[in-house]
N, C-alpha and C positions, 0 to 999 in steps of 0.2 A: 740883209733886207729886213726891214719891221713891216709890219702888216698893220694899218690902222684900220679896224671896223666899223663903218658908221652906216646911221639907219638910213634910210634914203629918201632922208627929204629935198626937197629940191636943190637949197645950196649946196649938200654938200657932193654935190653931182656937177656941176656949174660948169662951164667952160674954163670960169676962171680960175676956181679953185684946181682943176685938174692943171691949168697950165703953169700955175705958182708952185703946184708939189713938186712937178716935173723940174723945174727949171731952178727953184732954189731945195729940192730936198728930193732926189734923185734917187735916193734911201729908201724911202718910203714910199709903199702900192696899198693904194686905196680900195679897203674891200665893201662894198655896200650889202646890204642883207636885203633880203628879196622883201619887195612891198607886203604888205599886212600881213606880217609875219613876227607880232609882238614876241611869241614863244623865243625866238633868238638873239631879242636884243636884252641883254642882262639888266640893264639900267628899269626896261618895263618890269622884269621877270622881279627882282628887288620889291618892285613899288607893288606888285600883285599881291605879295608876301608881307609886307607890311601893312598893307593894307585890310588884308586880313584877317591879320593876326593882333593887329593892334587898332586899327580907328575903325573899321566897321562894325555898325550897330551901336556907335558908341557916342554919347552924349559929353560933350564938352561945355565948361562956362565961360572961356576965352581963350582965346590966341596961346595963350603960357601953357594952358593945360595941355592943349593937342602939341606944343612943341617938348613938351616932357614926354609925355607918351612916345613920340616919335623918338626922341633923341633916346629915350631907358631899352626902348626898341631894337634902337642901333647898335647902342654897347654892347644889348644883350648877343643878340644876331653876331658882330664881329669878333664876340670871344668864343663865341661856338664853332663859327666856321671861317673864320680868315681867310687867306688865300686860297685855302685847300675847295672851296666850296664851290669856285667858277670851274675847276677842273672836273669836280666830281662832277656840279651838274652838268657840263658838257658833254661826260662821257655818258650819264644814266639817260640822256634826253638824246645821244646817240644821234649830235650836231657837229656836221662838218661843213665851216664855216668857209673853207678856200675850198669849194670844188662848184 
């Protein structure tokens, strides 16, 4: 069985999409994370963290500059904590995602 997480916007709740997973991927159980509950969705938890640690309070001259910052951000971020980083923080933030 895979567990797909997703936040809970409307489609991905849909009638449809529940009867597509079913039906062509039987495999896979759709897990949705409770309504305004940014703390458990990793993708926000990420952009918190970048945000500021790297663009807030911060003055930019174009597009390139805040996409440098962003990207020396990521590299930085991904050689520090790679994989290991969703786990810890799942365990220090003491999130249990399937109950």
């Amino acid at each position: 069985m895979i567990f797909l997480v997703l936040d809970n916007i409307s489609i991905h709740k849909s009638n449809k999409v529940k009867e597509n997973i079913a039906r062509y991927h039987p495999g896979i159980q759709l897990v949705l994370l409770p309504t305004r509950s940014p703390e458990q969705n990793l993708i926000k938890v990420r952009w918190f963290w970048l945000h500021r640690q790297a663009i807030d309070n911060s003055t930019f001259e174009d597009e390139s500059e805040i996409g440098k910052v962003v990207s020396d951000w990521t590299c930085s971020y991904n050689k520090k904590y790679r994989f290991k980083a969703i786990i810890i923080s799942l365990q220090e933030e003491n999130i249990n995602l399937f109950t």
